[in-house]
C-alpha positions as CSV (number, residue, x, y, z in Angstrom):
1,X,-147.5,-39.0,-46.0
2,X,-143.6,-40.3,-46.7
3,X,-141.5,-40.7,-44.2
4,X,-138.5,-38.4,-44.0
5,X,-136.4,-41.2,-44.6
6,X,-138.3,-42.6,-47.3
7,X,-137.6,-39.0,-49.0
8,X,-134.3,-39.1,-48.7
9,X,-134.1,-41.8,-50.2
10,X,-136.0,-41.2,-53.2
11,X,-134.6,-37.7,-53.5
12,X,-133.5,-36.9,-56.7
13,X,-131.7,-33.2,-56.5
14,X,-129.8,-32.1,-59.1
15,X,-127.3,-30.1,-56.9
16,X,-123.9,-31.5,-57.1
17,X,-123.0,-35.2,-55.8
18,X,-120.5,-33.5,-53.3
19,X,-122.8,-30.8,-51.4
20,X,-124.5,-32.7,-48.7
21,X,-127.2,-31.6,-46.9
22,X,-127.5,-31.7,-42.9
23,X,-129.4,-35.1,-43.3
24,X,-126.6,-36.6,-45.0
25,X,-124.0,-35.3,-43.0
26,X,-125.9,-36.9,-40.0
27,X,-125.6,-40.1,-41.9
28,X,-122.2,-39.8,-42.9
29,X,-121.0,-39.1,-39.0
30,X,-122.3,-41.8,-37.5
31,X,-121.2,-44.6,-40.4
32,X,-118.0,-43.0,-40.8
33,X,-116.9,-43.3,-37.1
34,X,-115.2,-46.9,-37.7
35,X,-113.5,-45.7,-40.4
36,X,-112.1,-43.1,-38.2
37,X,-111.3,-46.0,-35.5
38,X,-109.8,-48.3,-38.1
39,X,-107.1,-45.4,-39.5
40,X,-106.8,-44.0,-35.5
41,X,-105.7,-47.3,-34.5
42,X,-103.6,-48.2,-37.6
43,X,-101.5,-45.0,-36.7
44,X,-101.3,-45.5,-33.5
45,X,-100.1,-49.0,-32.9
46,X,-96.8,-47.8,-34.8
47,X,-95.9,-45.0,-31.9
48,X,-97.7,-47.1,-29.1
49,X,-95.2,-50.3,-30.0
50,X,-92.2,-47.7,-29.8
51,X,-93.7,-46.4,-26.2
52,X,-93.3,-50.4,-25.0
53,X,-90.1,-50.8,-26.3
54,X,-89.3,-48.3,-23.3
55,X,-91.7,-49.6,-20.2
56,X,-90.9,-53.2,-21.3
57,X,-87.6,-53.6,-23.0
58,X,-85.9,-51.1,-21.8
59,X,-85.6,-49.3,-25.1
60,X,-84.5,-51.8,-26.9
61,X,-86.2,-53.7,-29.5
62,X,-89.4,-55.8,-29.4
63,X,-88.9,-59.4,-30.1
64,X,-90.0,-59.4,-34.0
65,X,-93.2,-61.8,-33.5
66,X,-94.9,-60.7,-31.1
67,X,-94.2,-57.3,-32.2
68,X,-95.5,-58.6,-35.5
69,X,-98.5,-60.4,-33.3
70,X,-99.2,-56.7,-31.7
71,X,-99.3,-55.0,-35.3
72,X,-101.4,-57.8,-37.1
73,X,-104.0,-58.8,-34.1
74,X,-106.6,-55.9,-35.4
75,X,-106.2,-57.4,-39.0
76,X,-106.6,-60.8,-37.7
77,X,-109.9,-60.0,-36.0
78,X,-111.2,-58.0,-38.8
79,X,-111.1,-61.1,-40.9
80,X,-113.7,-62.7,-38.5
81,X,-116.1,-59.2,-38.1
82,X,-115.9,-58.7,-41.9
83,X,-117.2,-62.2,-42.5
84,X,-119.2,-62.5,-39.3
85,X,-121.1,-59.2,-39.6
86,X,-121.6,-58.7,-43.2
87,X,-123.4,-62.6,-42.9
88,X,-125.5,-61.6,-39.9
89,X,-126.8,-57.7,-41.7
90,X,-127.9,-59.8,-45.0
91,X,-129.4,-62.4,-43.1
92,X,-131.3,-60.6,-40.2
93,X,-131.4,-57.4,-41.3
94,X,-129.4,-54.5,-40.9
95,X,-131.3,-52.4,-37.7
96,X,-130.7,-56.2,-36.0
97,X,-127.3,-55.7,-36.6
98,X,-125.6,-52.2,-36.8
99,X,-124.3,-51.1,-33.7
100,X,-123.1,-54.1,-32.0
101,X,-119.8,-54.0,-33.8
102,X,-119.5,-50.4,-31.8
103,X,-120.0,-52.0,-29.2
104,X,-117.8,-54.9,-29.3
105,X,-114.6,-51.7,-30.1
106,X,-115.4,-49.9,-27.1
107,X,-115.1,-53.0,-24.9
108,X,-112.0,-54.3,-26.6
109,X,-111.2,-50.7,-26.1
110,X,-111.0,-50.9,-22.1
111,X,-109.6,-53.8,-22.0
112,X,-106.8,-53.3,-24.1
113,X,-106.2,-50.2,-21.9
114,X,-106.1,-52.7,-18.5
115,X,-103.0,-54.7,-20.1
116,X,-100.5,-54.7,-16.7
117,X,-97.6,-54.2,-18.1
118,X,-96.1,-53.8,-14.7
119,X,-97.5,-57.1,-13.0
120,X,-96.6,-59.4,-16.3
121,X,-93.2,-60.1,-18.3
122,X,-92.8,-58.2,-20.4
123,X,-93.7,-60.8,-23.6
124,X,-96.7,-61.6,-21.6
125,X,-97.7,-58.3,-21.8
126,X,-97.2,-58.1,-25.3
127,X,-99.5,-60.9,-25.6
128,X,-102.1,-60.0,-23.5
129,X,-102.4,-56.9,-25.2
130,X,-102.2,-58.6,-28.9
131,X,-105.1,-60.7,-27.9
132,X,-107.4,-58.0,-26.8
133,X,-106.5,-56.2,-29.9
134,X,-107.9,-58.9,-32.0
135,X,-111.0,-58.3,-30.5
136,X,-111.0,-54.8,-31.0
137,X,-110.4,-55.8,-35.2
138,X,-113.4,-58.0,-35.0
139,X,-115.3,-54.8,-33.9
140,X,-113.6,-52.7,-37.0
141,X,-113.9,-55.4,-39.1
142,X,-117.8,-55.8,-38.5
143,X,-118.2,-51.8,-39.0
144,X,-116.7,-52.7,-42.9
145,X,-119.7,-54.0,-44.4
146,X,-122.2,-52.4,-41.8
147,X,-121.6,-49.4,-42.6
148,X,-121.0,-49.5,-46.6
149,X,-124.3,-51.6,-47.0
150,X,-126.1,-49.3,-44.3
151,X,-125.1,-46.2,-46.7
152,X,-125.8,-47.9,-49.6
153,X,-129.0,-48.6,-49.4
154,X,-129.9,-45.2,-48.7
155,X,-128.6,-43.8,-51.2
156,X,-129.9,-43.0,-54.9
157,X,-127.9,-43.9,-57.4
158,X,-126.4,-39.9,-58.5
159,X,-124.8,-39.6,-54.6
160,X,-124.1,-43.5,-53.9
161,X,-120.1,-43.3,-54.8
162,X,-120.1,-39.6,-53.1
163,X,-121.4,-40.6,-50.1
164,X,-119.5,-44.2,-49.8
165,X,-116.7,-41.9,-50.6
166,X,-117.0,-39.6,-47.9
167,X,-117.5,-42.4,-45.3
168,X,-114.1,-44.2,-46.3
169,X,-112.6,-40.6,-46.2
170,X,-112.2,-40.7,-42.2
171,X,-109.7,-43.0,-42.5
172,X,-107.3,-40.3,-43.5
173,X,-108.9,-38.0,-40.8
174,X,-108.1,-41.1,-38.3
175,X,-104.5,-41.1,-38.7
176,X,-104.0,-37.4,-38.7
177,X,-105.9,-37.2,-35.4
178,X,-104.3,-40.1,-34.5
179,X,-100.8,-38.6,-35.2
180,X,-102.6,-34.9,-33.4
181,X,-103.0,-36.8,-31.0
182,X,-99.8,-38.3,-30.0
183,X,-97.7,-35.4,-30.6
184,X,-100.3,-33.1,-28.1
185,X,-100.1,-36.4,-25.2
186,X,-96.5,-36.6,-25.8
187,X,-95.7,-32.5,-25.0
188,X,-97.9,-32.8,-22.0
189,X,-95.8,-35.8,-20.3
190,X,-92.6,-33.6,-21.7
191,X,-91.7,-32.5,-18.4
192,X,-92.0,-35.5,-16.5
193,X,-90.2,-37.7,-19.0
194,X,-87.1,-35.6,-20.4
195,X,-86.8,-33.0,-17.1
196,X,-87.2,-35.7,-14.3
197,X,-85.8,-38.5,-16.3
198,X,-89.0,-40.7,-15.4
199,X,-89.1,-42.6,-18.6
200,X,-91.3,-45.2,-17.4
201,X,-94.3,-43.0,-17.5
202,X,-94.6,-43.2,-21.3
203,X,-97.0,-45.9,-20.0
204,X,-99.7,-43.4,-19.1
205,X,-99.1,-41.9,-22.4
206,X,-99.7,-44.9,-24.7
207,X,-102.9,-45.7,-22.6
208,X,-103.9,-41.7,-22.9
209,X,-104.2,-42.3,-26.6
210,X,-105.8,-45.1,-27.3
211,X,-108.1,-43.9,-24.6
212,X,-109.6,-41.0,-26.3
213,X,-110.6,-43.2,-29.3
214,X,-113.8,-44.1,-26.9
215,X,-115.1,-40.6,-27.2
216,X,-116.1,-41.0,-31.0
217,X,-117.4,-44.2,-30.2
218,X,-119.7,-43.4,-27.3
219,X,-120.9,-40.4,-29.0
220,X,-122.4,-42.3,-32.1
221,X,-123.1,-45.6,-29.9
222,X,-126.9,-44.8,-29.5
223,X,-127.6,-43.1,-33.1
224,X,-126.5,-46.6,-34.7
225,X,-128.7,-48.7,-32.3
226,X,-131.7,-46.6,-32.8
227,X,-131.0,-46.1,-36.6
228,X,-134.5,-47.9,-38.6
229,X,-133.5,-50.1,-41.6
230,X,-133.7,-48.7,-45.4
231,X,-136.3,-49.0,-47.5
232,X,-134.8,-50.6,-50.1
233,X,-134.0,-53.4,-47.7
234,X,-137.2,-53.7,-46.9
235,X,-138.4,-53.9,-50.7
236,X,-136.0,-56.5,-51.3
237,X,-137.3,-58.7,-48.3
238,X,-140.7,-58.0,-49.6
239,X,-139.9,-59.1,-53.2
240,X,-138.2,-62.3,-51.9
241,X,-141.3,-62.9,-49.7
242,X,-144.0,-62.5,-52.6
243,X,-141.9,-64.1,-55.5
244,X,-143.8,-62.9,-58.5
245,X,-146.5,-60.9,-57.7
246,X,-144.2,-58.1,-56.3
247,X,-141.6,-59.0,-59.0
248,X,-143.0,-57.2,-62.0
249,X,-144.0,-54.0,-59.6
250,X,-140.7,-53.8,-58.1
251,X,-139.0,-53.8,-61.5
252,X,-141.2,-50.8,-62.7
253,X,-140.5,-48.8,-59.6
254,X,-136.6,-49.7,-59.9
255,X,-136.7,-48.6,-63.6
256,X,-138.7,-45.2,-62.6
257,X,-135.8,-44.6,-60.0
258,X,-132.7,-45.4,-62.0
259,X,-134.3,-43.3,-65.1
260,X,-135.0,-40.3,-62.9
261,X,-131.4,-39.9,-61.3
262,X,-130.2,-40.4,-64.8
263,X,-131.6,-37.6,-65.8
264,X,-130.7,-35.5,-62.5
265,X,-127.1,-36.5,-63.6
266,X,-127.6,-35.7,-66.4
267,X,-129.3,-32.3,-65.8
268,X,-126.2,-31.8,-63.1
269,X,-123.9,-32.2,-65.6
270,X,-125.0,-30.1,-68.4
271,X,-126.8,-27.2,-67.2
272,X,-124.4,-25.4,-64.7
273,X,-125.8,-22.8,-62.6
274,X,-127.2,-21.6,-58.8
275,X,-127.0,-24.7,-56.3
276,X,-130.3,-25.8,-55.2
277,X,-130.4,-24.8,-51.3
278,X,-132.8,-27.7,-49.9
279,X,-133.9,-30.9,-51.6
280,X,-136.4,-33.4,-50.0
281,X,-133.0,-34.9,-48.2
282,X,-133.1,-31.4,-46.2
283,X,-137.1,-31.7,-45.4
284,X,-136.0,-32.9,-42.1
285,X,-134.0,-29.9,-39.8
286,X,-133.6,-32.1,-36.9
287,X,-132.1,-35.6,-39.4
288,X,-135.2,-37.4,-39.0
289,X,-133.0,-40.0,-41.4
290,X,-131.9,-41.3,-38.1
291,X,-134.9,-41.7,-35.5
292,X,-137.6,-42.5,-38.1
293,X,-139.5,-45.1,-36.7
294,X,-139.5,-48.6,-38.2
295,X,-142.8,-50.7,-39.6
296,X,-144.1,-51.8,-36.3
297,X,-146.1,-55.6,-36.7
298,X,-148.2,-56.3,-33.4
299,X,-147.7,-60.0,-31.6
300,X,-149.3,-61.5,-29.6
301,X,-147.5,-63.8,-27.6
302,X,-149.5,-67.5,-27.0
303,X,-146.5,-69.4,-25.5
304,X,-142.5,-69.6,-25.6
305,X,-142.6,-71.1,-29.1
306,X,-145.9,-70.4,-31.2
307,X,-147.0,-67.1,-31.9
308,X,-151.3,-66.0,-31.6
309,X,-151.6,-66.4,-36.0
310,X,-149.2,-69.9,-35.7
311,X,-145.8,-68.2,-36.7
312,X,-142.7,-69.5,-35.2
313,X,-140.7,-67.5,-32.4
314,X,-138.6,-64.5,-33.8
315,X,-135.6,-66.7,-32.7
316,X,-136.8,-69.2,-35.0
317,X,-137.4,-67.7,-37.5
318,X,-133.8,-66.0,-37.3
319,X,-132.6,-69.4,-37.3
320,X,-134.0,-70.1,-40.7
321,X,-133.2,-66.9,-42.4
322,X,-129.9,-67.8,-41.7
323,X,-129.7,-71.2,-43.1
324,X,-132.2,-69.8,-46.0
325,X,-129.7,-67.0,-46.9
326,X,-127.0,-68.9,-47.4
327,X,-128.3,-71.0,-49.8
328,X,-129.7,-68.5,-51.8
329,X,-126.2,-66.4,-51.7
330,X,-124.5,-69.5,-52.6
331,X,-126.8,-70.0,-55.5
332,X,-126.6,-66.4,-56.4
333,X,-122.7,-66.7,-56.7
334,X,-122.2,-70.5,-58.4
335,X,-123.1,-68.1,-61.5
336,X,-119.8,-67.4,-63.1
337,X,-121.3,-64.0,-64.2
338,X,-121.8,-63.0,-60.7
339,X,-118.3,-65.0,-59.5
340,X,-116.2,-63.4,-61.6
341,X,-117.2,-59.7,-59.6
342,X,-117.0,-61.0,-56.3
343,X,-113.2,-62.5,-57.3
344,X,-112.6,-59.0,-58.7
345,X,-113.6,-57.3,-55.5
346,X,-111.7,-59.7,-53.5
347,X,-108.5,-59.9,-55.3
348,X,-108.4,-56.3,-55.6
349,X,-108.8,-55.6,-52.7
350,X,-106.1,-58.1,-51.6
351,X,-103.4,-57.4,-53.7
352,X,-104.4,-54.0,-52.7
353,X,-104.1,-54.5,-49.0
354,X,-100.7,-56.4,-49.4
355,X,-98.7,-52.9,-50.6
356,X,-100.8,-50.4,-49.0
357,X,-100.2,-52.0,-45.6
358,X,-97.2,-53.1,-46.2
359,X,-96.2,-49.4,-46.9
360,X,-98.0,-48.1,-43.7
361,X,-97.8,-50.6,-41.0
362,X,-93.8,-50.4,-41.5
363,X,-93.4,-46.7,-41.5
364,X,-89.9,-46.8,-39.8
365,X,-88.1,-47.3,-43.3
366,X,-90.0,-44.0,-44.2
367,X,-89.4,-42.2,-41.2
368,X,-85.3,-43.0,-41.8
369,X,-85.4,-41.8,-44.8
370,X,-87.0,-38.5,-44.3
371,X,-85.1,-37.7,-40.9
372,X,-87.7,-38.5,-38.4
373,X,-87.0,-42.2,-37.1
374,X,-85.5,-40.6,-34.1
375,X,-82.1,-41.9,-35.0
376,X,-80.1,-38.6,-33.8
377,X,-82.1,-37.8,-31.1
378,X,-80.9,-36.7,-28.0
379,X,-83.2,-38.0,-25.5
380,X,-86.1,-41.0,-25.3
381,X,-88.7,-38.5,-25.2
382,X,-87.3,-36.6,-28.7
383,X,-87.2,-39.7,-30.1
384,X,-90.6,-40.4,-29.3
385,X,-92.1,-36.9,-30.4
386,X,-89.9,-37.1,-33.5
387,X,-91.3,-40.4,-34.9
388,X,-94.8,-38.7,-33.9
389,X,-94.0,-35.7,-36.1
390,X,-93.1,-37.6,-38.8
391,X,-96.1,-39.4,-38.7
392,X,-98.4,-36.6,-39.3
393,X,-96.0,-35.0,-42.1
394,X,-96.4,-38.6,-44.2
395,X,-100.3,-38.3,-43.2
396,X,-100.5,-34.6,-44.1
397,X,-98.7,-35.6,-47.4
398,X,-100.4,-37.6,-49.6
399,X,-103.5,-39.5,-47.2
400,X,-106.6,-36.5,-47.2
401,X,-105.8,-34.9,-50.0
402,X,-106.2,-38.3,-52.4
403,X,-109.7,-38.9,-50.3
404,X,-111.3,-35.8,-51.1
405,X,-109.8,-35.9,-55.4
406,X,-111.8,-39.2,-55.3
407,X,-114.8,-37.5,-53.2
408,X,-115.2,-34.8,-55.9
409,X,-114.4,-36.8,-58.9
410,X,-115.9,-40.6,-58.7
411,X,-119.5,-39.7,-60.2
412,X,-117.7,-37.9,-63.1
413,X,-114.7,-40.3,-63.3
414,X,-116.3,-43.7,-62.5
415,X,-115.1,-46.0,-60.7
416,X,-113.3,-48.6,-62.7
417,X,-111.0,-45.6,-64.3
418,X,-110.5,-44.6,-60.9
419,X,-109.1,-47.6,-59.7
420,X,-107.1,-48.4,-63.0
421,X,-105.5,-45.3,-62.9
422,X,-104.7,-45.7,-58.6
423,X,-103.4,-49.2,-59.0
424,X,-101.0,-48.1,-62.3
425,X,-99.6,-44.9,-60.9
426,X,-98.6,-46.3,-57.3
427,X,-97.0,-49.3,-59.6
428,X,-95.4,-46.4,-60.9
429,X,-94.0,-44.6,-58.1
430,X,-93.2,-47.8,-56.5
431,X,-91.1,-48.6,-59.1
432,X,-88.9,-45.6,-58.6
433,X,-88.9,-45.9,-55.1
434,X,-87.5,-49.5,-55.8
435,X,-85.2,-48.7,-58.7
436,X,-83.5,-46.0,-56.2
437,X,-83.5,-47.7,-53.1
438,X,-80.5,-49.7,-52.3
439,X,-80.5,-51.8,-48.9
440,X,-79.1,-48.9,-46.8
441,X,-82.0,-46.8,-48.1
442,X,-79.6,-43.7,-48.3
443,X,-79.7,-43.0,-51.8
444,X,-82.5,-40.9,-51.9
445,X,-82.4,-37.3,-51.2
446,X,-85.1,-36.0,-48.9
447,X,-86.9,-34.1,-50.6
448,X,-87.4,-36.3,-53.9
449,X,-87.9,-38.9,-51.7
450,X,-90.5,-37.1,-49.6
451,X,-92.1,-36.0,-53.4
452,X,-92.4,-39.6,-54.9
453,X,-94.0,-40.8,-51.4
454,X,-96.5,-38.2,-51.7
455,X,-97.9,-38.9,-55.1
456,X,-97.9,-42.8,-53.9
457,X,-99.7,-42.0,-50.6
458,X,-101.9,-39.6,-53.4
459,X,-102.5,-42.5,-55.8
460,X,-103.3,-45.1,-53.0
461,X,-106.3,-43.1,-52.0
462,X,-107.1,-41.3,-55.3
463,X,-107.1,-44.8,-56.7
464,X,-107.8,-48.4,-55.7
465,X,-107.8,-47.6,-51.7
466,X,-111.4,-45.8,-52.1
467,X,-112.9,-47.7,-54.9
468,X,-112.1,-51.2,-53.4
469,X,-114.2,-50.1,-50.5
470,X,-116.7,-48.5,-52.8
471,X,-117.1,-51.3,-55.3
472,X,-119.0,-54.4,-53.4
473,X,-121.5,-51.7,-51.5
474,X,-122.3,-50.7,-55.4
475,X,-122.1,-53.9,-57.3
476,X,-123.9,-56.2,-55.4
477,X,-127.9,-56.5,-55.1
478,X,-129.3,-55.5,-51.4
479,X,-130.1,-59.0,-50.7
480,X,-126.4,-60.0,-51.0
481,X,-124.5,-56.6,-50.7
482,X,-123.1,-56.6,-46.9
483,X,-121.9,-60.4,-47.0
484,X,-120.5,-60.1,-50.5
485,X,-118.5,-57.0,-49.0
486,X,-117.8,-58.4,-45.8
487,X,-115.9,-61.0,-48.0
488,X,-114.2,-59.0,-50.0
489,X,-112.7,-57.0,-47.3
490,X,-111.4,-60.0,-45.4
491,X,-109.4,-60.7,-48.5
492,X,-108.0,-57.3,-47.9
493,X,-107.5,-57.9,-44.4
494,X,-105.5,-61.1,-45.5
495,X,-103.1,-59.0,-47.9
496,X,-102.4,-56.5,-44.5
497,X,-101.9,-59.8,-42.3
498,X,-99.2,-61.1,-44.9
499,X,-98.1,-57.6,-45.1
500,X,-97.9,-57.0,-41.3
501,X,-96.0,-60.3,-40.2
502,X,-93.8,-61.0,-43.5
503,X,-92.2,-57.2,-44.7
504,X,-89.9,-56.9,-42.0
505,X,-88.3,-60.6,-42.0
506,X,-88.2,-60.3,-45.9
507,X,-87.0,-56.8,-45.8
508,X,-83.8,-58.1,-43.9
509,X,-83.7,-61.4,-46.0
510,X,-83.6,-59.5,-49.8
511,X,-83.2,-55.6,-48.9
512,X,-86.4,-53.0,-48.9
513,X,-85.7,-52.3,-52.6
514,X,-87.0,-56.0,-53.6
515,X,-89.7,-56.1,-51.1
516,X,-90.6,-52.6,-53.1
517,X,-90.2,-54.3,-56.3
518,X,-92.7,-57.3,-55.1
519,X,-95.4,-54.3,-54.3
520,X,-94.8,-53.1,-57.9
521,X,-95.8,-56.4,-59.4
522,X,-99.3,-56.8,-56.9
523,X,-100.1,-53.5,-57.9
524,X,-99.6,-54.4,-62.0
525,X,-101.8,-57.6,-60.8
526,X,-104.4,-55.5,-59.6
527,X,-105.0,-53.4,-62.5
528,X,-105.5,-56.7,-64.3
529,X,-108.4,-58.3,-61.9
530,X,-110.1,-54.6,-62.3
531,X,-111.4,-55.5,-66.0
532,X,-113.5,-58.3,-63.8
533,X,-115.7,-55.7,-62.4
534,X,-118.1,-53.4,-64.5
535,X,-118.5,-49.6,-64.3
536,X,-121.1,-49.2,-61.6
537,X,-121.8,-45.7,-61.8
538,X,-125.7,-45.0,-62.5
539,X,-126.1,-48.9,-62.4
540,X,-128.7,-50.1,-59.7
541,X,-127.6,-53.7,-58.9
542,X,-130.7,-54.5,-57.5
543,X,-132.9,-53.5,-60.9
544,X,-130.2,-55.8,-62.7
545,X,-130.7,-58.7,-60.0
546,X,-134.4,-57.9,-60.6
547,X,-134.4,-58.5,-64.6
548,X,-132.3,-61.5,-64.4
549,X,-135.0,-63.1,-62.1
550,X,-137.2,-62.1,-64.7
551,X,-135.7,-63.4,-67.7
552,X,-134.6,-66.9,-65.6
553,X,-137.7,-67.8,-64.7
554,X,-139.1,-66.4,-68.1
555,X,-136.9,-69.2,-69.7
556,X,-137.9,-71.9,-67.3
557,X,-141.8,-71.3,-68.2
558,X,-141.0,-71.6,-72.2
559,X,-138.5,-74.4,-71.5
560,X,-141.8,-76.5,-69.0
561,X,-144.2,-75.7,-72.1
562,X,-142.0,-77.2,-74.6
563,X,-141.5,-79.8,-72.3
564,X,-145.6,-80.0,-72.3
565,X,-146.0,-80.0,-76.4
């Protein structure tokens, strides 16, 4: 009898892509949560480096680079998770893996909240808490390509964008609680800090907030330890293990799947009518996806380093997957066939990363424009709650709204088009932006300025945003998905480094309206390394990996009996 899990996963409803059953919103909860994190903190840091300007600096200004050390130090550590993790879930499996990146956020979580800001100097301070916050990006980094490859390989092939898109989603949800958040901490300290003048307390108030980011974490800690790995990893093990005599079999039973959600698409597409209340994804009420219980294989112990049939230790043998892996994913990708994707996905994601964060780690050029940098304010509290306010309007704006166009449209739309189309419009709007925006920023109006921000926050996230995320989880085969991912977002997180430490200093060097003008031309850029990458909806990468096997070793047979005559 199939596992719940194993129906899920070979469920084939024709009910549409975006209507998820209990099952899958299970799924998407607990893999979603770092996205959550990762846009939580992102929003955060802004209001939290304002908060120190006040306990540490007596409202004045944080020196630029440690400010810019403060902002970046999540990005810097995401570089390492992203590469780390996404190595470590190919190599060793992803049940080995997933959860430890949780883990390692909530710990950099508490101690980023023990910084003693009144026992240090104040730039001590600032670096005590910049170091712990690398930490915490090395846990957000690792949840990149854990939780893509995680949902991936669950997934049939008529869902696989929907569902990748819903996880990347929480990011907007992130920085609108995040901004909730602030505004809700900051009116309960109200009293305190405008009636009784006791400004210094905004130091509970920082520490409030990036406190009650543990709740999401501890509450999905155990589901991700406990979670079983896929089948379709465990097919691709098995494949690699047998070489041939699995090959052919495997092949069939890829071809059978990919056919049959074809023709669900299809079916979902051109027959209209009643939604289909329960699929086999729903079979399980209580989302036995989750605690379905993994292949067990007895052993028995002899001694510390042979097993009772011979085998090596699990540590051992851990030790050569590893080293075994990364030849074959070096092999894999010294194809220029398979290169040329994984320098798509990487580039785009870069150039992506450079504008997008450039444009949301440095909101105060926004927040000027539109009235809410705190300028006039009247106290250090208002000027506090205003940048917070302002905050959620840009977040309200243009961030959910994008997510949820791409959720509904990406299996009709595809991907590439999709991304094309997000890269080209925010060139667009950043052009404008650019074209009227003169060093003092004041030559836009506020409400057509708060109108072309929209449609670029819109086209971020209705665009290139979602589908760089979406694109290596989709492209690659399982055997190579969550490293070939966990690459490709480090070369994100290396656009948002440059972004973080360089806009500022550049801004004051050529004026906001060139730096704009600079974001134009990566987007343009990007739009061009998106012809790199194929169209990857109703593709199964691991069918194609499957038949180029086939044909390669196909050719080496006729090539060894030429050889022979």
């Amino acid at each position: 009898m199939p596992s719940p899990l194993a129906e899920y996963e070979s469920s084939s409803s024709t009910r549409p892509p975006w209507l998820l059953t209990f099952t899958e919103v299970k799924l998407l909860g607990i893999a979603g949560v770092g996205f959550f994190l990762d846009a939580y903190d992102l929003f955060i840091i802004n209001p939290v480096c304002t908060m120190l300007q006040y306990r540490l600096y007596g409202g004045g200004k944080l020196p630029a680079n440690l400010e810019g050390f403060v902002k970046a130090g999540a990005n810097i550590g995401a570089v390492i998770g992203q590469f780390g993790f996404g190595y470590l879930a190919d190599a060793l499996g992803r049940k080995a893996v997933y959860g430890k990146e949780l883990m390692l956020i909530i710990l950099a979580t508490i101690l980023t909240l023990t910084t003693p800001t009144g026992s240090l100097s104040p730039d001590n301070s600032l670096i005590y808490l910049g170091m712990f916050r690398i930490l915490l990006g090395v846990g957000i980094g690792g949840d990149y390509p854990m939780s893509a490859s995680v949902t991936s390989d669950r997934a049939n092939l008529r869902k696989r964008g929907t569902l990748l898109s819903y996880i990347f989603a929480n990011q907007g949800w992130g920085s609108f609680v995040g901004s909730l958040v602030t505004i809700i901490v900051l009116l309960c300290y109200r009293h305190v800090m405008e009636v009784e003048g006791k400004v210094s307390k905004v130091d509970g108030v920082w520490r409030v907030i990036v406190g009650l980011s543990l709740i999401p974490a501890f509450g999905t800690l155990y589901q991700r330890l406990t979670m079983p790995e896929s089948q379709r990893y465990e097919d691709a093990k098995r494949v690699e293990r047998e070489g041939d005599r699995d090959m052919e079999n495997e092949i069939r039973k890829l071809e059978q799947s990919q056919y049959t959600d074809t023709q669900a698409m299809n079916k979902s597409a051109a027959t209209p009518g009643p939604i289909e209340v329960s699929d086999s994804s729903s079979s399980d009420s209580t989302g036995g996806i989750i605690h379905e219980k993994p292949r067990q294989t007895k052993v028995d112990v002899v001694d510390a380093s042979i097993t009772k049939e011979g085998e090596e230790t699990p540590m051992a043998i851990a030790e050569k997957k590893e080293k075994a892996h990364f030849g074959e994913f070096l092999a894999y990708f010294s194809e220029w066939r398979h290169a040329k994707i994984l320098i798509g996905t990487c580039m785009c994601w870069f150039l992506l990363d450079i504008a997008f964060y450039g444009i949301n780690l440095n909101q105060n050029v926004v927040l000027q424009q539109i009235g809410f940098d705190g300028s006039a304010s009247s106290s250090d509290w208002e000027k506090l709650f205003k940048v917070s306010t302002g905050g959620i309007i840009i977040t309200a704006l243009g961030f959910v709204p994008g997510y949820y166009v791409t959720v509904l449209t990406i299996e009709k739309l595809g991907r590439k088009w999709i991304q094309l189309q997000g890269f080209l419009f925010a060139a667009l709007f950043l052009a404008i932006l650019a074209a009227e925006f003169d060093n003092t920023g004041k030559s836009f109006s506020t409400a057509s300025f708060v109108v072309c921000f929209a449609f670029l926050q819109f086209f971020f996230n209705f665009g290139a945003n979602t589908t760089t995320y979406c694109y290596p989880a989709e492209v690659f085969p399982t055997r190579f998905r969550a490293f070939a991912h966990g690459i490709s977002a480090a070369c994100g997180k290396l656009g948002a480094i440059i972004s973080a430490l360089a806009f500022n200093k550049l801004s004051e060097k050529v004026g906001t309206s060139k730096v704009l003008w600079i974001f134009f031309a990566v987007c343009l850029l990007g739009a061009v390394f998106t012809f790199l990458l194929p169209e990857v909806k109703g593709r199964d990468p691991d069918l194609v990996y499957a038949q180029e096997i086939r044909e390669d070793r196909l050719r080496m047979r006729d090539a060894e009996k030429m050889g022979h005559a």
